[in-house]
ZAGU-259204 format. One record per residue (C-alpha): x, y, z. Coordinates in steps of 0.5 Angstrom, whole numbers, padded with zeros to 4 digits, always signed. Layout:
% ZAGU-259204
XYZ;...
% end
This chain:
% ZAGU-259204
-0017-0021+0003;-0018-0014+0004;-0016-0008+0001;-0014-0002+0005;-0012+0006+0002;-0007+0009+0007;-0007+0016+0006;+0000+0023+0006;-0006+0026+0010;-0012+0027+0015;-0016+0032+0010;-0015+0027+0004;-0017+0021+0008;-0023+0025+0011;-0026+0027+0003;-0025+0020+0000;-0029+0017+0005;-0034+0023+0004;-0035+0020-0004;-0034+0013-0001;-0039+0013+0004;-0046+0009+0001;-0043+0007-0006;-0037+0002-0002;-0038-0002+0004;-0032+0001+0009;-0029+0002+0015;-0024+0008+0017;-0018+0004+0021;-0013+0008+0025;-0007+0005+0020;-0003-0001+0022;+0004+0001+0025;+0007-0003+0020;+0006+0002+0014;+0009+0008+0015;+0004+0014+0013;+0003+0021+0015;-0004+0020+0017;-0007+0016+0022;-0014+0014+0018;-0015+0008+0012;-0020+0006+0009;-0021-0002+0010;-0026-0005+0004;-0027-0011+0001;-0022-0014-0004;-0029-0015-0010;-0030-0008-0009;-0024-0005-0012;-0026-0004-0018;-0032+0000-0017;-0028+0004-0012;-0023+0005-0018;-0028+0008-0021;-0031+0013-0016;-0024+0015-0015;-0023+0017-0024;-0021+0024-0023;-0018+0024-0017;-0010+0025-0016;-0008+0017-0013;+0000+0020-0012;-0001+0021-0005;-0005+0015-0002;-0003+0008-0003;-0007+0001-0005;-0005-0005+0000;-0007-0012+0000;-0009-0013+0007;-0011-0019+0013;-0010-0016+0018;-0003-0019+0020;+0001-0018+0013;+0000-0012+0007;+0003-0012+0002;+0003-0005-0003;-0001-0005-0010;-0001-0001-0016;-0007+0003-0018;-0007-0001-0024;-0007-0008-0022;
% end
């Protein structure tokens, strides 16, 4: 199963794929209808990657972006901390 980060805005998402980008293998995906956001991007990466993500995040402000599982049939939101 994937991961995907769902974002509140186009600007936030742009700057989180700049510090992922070379560390984490990833795409940017327009966000799936089911999941309400105001953005239209998310970054989709593998499940065994999380943890490295979570640390390249350390610092940041996690309120306005959410964590999902995701297969790209069903997602199902996750906290931070899992």
């Amino acid at each position: 199963m994937k991961r995907l980060i769902v974002f509140e805005s186009t600007h936030r998402a742009i700057k989180l794929e700049r510090m992922l980008l070379n560390q984490v293998e990833m795409d940017m995906i327009p966000t799936p209808r089911a999941i309400g956001a105001s953005c239209g991007l998310s970054i989709l990466f593998e499940e065994q990657d999380v943890e490295k993500v979570k640390a390249i995040l350390e610092g940041e402000s996690l309120e306005d972006i959410r964590l999902f599982r995701y297969d790209y049939k069903n997602a199902v939101e996750i906290s931070w901390e899992e």
